[in-house]
NUVOGU-767298 format. One record per residue (C-alpha): x, z, y; residue number from 0; residue in three letters. Coordinates in Angstrom, 2 decimals. Each point is the difference from the previous one (the first is absolute). Layout:
BEGIN
        c1        c3        c2   num   residu
         X         Z         Y   NUM      ALA
...
END
This chain:
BEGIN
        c1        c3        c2   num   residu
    -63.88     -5.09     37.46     0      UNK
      1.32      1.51      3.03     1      UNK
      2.23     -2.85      1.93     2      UNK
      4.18      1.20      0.09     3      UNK
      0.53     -0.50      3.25     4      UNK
     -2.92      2.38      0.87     5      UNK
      1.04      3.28     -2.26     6      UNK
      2.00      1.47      2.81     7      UNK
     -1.61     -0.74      3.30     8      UNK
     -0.24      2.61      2.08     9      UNK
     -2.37      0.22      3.41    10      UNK
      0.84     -2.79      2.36    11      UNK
     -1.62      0.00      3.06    12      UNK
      0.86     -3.71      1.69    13      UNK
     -3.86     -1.40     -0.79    14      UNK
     -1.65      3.38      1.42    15      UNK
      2.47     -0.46      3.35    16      UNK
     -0.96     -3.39     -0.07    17      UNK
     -3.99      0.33      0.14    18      UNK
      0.92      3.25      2.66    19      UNK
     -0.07     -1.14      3.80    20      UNK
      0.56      2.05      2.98    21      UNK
     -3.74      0.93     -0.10    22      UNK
     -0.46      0.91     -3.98    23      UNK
     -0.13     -1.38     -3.02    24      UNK
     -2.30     -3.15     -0.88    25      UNK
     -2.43     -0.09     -2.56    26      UNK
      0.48     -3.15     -1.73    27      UNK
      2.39     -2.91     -0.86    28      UNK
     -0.61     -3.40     -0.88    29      UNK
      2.99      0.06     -2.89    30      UNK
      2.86      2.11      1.83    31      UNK
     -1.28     -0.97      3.74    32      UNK
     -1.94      2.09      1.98    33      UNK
     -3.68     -0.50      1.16    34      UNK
      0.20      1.37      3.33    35      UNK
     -3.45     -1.52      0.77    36      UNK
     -1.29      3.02     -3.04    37      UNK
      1.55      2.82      2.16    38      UNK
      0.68      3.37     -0.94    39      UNK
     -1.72      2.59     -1.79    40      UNK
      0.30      4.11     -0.31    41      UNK
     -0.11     -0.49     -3.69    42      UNK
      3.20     -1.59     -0.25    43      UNK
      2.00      1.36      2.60    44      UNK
     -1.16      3.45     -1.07    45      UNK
      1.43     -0.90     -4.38    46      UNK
      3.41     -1.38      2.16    47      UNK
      0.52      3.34      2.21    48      UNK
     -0.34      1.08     -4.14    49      UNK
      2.18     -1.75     -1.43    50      UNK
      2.80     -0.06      2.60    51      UNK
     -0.05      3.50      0.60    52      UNK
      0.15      0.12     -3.77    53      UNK
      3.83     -1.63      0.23    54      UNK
      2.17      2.98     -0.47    55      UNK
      3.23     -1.20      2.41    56      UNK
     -1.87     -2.16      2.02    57      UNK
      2.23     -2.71      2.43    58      UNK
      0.00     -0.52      3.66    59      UNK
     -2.76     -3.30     -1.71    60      UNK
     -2.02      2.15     -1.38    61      UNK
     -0.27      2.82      2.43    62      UNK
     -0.89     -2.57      2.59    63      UNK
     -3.03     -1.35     -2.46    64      UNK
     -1.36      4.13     -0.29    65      UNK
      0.05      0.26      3.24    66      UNK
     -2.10     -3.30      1.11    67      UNK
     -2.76      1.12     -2.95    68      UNK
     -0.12      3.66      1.51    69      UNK
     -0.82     -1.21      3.15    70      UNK
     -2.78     -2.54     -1.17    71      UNK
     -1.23      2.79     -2.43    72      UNK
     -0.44      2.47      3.26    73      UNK
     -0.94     -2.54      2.04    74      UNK
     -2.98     -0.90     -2.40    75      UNK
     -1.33      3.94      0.18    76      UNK
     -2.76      0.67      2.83    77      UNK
      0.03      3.76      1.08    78      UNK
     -2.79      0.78     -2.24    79      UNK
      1.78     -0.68     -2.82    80      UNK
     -1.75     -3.43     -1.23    81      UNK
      2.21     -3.03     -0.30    82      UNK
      0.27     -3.70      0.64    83      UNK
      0.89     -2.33     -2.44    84      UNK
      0.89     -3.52      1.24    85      UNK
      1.67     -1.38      2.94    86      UNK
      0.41     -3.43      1.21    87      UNK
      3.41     -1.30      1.26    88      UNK
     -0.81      0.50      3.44    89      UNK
     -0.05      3.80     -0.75    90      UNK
     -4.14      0.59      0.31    91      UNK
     -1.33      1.91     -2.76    92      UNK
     -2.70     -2.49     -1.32    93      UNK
     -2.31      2.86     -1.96    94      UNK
     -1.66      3.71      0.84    95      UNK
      1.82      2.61     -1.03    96      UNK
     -1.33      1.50     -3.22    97      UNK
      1.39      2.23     -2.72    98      UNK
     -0.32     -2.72     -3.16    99      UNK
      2.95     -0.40     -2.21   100      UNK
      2.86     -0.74      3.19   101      UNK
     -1.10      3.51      1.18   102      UNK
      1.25      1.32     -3.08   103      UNK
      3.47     -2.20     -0.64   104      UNK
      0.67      1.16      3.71   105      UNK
     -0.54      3.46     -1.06   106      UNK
      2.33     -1.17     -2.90   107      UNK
      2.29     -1.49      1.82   108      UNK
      0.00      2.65      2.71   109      UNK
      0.72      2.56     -2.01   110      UNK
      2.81     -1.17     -1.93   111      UNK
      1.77     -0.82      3.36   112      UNK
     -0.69      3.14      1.05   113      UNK
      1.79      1.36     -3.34   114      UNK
      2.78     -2.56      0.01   115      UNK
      0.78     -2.28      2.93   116      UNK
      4.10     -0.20      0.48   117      UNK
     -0.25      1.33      3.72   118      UNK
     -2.20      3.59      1.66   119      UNK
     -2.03     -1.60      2.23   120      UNK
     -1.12     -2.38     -2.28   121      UNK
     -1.04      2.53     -1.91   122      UNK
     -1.73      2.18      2.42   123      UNK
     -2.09     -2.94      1.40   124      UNK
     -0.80     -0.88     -3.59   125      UNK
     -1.08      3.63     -0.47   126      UNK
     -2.08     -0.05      3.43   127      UNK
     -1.80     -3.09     -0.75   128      UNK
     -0.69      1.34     -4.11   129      UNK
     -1.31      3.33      1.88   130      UNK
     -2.47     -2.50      2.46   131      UNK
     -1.37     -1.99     -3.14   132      UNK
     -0.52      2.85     -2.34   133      UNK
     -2.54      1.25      2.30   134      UNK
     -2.38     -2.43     -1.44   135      UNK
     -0.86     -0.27     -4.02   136      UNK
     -1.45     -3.35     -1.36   137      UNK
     -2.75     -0.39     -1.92   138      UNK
      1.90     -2.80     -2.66   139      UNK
      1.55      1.46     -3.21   140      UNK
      3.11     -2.33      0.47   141      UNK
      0.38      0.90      4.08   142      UNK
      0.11      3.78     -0.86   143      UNK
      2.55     -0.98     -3.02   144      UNK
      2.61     -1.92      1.93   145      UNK
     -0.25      2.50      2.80   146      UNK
      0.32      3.02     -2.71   147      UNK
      3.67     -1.91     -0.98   148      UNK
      0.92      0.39      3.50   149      UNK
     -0.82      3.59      0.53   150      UNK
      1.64      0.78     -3.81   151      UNK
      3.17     -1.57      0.93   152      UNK
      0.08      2.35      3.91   153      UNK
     -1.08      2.74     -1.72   154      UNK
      3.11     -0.22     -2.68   155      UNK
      1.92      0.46      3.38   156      UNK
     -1.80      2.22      1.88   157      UNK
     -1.86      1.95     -2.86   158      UNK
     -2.30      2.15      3.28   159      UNK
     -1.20     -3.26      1.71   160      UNK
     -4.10      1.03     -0.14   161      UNK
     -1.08     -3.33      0.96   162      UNK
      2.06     -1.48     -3.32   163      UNK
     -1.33      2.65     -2.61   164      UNK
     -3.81     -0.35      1.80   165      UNK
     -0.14     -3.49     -0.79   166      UNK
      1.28      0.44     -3.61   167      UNK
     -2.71      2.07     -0.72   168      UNK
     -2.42     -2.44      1.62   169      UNK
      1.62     -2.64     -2.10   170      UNK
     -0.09      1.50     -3.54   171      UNK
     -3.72      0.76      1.00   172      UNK
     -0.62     -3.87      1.50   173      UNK
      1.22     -1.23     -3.67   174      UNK
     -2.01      2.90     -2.02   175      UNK
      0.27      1.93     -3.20   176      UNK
      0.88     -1.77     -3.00   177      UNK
     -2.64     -1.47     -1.76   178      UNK
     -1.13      0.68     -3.34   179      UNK
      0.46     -3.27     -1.76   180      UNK
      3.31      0.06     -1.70   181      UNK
     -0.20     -3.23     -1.09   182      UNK
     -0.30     -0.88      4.20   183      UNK
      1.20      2.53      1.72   184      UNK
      0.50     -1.82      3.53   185      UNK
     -2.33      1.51      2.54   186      UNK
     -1.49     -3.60      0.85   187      UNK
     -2.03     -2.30     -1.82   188      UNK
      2.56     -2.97      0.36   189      UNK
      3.83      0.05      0.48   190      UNK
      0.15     -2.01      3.51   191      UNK
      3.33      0.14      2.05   192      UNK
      2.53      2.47      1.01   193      UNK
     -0.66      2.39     -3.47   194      UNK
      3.42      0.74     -0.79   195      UNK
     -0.24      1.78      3.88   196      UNK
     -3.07      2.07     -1.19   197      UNK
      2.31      1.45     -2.57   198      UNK
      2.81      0.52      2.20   199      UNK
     -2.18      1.98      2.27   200      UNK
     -1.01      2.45     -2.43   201      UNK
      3.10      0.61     -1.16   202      UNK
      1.66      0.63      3.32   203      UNK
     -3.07      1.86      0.99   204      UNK
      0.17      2.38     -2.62   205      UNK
      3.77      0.40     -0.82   206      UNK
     -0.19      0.63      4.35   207      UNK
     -3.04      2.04      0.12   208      UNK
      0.99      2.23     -3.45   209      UNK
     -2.98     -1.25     -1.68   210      UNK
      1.20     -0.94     -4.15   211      UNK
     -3.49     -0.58     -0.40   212      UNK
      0.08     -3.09      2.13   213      UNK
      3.47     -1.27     -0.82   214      UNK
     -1.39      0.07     -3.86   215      UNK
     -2.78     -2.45      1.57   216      UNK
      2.68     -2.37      0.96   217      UNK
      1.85      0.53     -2.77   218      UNK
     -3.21     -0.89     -1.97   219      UNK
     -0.41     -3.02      2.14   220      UNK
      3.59     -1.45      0.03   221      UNK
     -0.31      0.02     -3.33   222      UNK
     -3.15     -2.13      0.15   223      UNK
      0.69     -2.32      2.13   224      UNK
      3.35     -0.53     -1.06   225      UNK
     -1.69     -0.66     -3.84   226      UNK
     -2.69     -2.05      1.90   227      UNK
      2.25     -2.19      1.51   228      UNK
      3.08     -0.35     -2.86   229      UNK
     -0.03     -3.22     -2.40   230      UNK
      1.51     -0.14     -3.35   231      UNK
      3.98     -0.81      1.90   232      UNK
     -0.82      0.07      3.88   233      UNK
     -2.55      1.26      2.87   234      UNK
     -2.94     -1.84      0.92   235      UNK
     -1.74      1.78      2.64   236      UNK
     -3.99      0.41      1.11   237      UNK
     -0.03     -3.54      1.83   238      UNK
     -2.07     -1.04      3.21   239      UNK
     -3.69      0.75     -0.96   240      UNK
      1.00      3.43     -1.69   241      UNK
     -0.54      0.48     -3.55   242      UNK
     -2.62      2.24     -2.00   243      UNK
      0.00      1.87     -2.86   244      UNK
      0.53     -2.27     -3.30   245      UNK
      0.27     -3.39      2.38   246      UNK
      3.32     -2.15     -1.35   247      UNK
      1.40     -1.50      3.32   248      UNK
      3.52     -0.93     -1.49   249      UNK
      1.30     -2.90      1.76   250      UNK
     -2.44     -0.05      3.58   251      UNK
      1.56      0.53      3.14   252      UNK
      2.22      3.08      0.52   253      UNK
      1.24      1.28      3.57   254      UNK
      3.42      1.46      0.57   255      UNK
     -1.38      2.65      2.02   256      UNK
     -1.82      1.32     -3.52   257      UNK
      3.26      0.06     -1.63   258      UNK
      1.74      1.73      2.60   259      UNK
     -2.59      2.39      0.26   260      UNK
      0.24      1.26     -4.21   261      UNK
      3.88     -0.07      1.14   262      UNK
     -0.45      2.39      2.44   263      UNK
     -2.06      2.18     -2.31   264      UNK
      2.11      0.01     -2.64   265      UNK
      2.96      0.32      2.01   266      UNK
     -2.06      3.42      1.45   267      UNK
     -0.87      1.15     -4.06   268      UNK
      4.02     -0.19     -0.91   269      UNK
      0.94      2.21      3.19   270      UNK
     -2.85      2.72     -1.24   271      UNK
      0.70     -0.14     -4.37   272      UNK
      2.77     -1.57     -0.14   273      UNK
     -2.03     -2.23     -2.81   274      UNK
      2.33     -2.65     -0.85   275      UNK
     -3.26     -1.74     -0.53   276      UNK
     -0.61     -0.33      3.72   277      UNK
      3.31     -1.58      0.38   278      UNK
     -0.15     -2.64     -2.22   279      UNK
     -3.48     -0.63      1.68   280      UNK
      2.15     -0.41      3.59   281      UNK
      2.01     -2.37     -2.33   282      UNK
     -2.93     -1.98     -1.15   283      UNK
     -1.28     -0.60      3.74   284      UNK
      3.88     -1.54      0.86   285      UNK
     -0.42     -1.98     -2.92   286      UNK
     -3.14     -1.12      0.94   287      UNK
      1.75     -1.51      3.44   288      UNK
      2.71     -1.53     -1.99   289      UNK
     -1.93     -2.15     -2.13   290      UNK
     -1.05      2.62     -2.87   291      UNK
     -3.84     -1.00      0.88   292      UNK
     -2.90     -1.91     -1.23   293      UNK
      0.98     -3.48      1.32   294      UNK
      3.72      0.75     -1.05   295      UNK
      0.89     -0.67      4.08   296      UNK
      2.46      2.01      2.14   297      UNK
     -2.09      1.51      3.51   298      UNK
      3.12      0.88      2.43   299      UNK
      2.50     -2.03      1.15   300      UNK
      3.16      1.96     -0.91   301      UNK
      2.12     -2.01      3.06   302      UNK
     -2.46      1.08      3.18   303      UNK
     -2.30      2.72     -1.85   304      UNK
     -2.90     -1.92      0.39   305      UNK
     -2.93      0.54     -2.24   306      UNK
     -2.36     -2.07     -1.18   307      UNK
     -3.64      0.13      1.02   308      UNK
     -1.99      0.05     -3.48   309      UNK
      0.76     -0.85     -4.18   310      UNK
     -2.53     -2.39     -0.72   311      UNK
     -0.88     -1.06     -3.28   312      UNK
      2.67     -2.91      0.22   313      UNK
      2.90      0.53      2.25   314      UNK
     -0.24      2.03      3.23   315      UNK
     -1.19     -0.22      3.88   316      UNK
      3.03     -1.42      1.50   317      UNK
     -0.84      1.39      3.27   318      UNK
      2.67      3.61      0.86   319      UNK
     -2.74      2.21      2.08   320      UNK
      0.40      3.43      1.04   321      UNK
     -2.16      1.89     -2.54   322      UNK
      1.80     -1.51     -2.82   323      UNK
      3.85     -0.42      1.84   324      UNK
     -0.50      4.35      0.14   325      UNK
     -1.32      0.25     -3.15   326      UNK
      3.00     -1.85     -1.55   327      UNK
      2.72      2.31      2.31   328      UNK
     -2.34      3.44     -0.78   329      UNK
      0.69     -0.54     -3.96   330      UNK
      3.35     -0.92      0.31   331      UNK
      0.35      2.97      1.67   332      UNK
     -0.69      1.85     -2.63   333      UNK
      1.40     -2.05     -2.41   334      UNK
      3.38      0.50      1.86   335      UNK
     -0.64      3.96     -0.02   336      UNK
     -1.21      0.89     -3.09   337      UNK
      3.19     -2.80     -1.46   338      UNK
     -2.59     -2.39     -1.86   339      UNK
      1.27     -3.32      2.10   340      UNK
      1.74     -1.48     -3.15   341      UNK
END
């Protein structure tokens, strides 16, 4: 049952601002505090340049927030196109640059600013810096498919950017044909994190590159995983140690990010068909943050936007962190657009 005074909250951004310094964003909270002693990390600020650039009118608040992640995002990039991941508060990158999964949300991030920041030169540095990164290809499936949601959404824009559509195709071949098992069709062993973004990439891939072929792969796939991860009356997504093929994890512990993630996805299926299907999937991963879930618990505070930092098999983590605070705003993003809030 979905609490009342959560059926018509749209994104509120007070928590996000609130964990956002003049530096970047921080990691983690200890309930809605931040952790400044955690840092900052690419991953995060690179899903909030995301999901603020996402805001169609964005405010004088939220412009201000795009333009602090754009500059940690670039600032992260080395000249070769690898990337750093986390930074302490004294502004020292505390890891080698490398190209795991931050190299690809930057590429993510990078170029959706570069497709939608509110202002030009935000855009054009976002656009230099996705240029820099692309450069470089990573050898991890999930890297290449974050970055391939990046180059899909510039390449919407600027359909003859040849660093976008290379990648695309390097994607589509990083996650492979689809396999012959109908009965498991995903092209790993396990469901781990980030699938519904594997899906997603395909489909922007090939509804960007042309290619029906791969769009019926992640057609083929969102139809999977949405299946996969549906109960009888609500979602309950692959939890933390993944979930293989027959395996019952109903119940274990579920991170917002997964749900945000199949949003995103489905939210990407609806724009292509036009499958009222997909929609009502976008309204199943709302419903999952209002309390529609396995522990019957709501995972966003509708007052501050916060989001809640895993559904456990009783109750919730009552600590608001990054990951799960954008996860919460990214679905009620498209919640609010697609008109599923209630």
């Amino acid at each position: 049952m979905i609490s009342a005074e959560l059926r018509c909250t749209a994104p509120v951004f007070g928590h996000l601002a609130h964990l956002t310094d003049e530096r970047g964003l921080f990691e983690h909270a200890e309930y809605a505090q931040p952790r400044p002693e955690h840092g900052y990390c690419v991953d995060d600020v690179a899903r909030a340049l995301v999901v603020t650039c996402r805001e169609p009118h964005p405010g004088p608040e939220v412009t201000a927030l795009i333009q602090r992640y754009l500059d940690f995002t670039l600032a992260a990039l080395q000249p070769d196109g690898a990337c750093h991941n986390r930074m302490d508060t004294d502004g020292r990158w505390t890891d080698e640059a490398g190209m795991g999964d931050w190299w690809g949300r930057a590429v993510w991030g990078l170029g959706v600013a570069a497709a939608h920041a509110p202002r030009p030169p935000m855009r054009a540095r976002a656009l230099m810096g996705f240029r820099v990164a692309t450069a470089r290809r990573s050898p991890f499936l999930h890297a290449m498919a974050f970055a391939a949601l990046g180059a899909g959404e510039l390449r919407l824009g600027r359909p003859n950017e040849v660093s976008a559509e290379e990648l695309l195709r390097d994607a589509v071949d990083a996650i492979g044909p689809a396999p012959h098992d109908a009965s498991w069709p995903w092209p790993q062993t396990r469901l781990s994190y980030g699938n519904g973004s594997v899906v997603e990439a395909l489909l922007l891939a090939g509804s960007t590159l042309g290619d029906p072929d791969v769009v019926a792969h992640g057609l083929l796939l969102l139809d999977f995983l949405l299946r996969t991860e549906s109960g009888p009356s609500h979602l309950s997504v692959t939890p933390v140690g993944g979930r293989g093929q027959g395996e019952d994890v109903q119940g274990r512990d579920q991170q917002a990010i997964e749900v945000a993630a199949l949003a995103d996805a489905c939210a990407r299926g609806f724009a292509l068909t036009g499958d009222p299907r997909w929609r009502h999937g976008v309204r199943l991963a709302w419903a999952w943050f209002c309390g529609d879930n396995d522990s019957a618990t709501a995972m966003i505070d509708p007052a501050t936007g916060g989001g809640f930092d895993g559904l456990q098999p009783v109750g919730r983590n009552e600590n608001q962190g990054a990951e799960s605070t954008l996860a919460a705003l990214s679905t009620a993003q498209h919640a609010r657009r697609l008109g599923v809030l209630e």
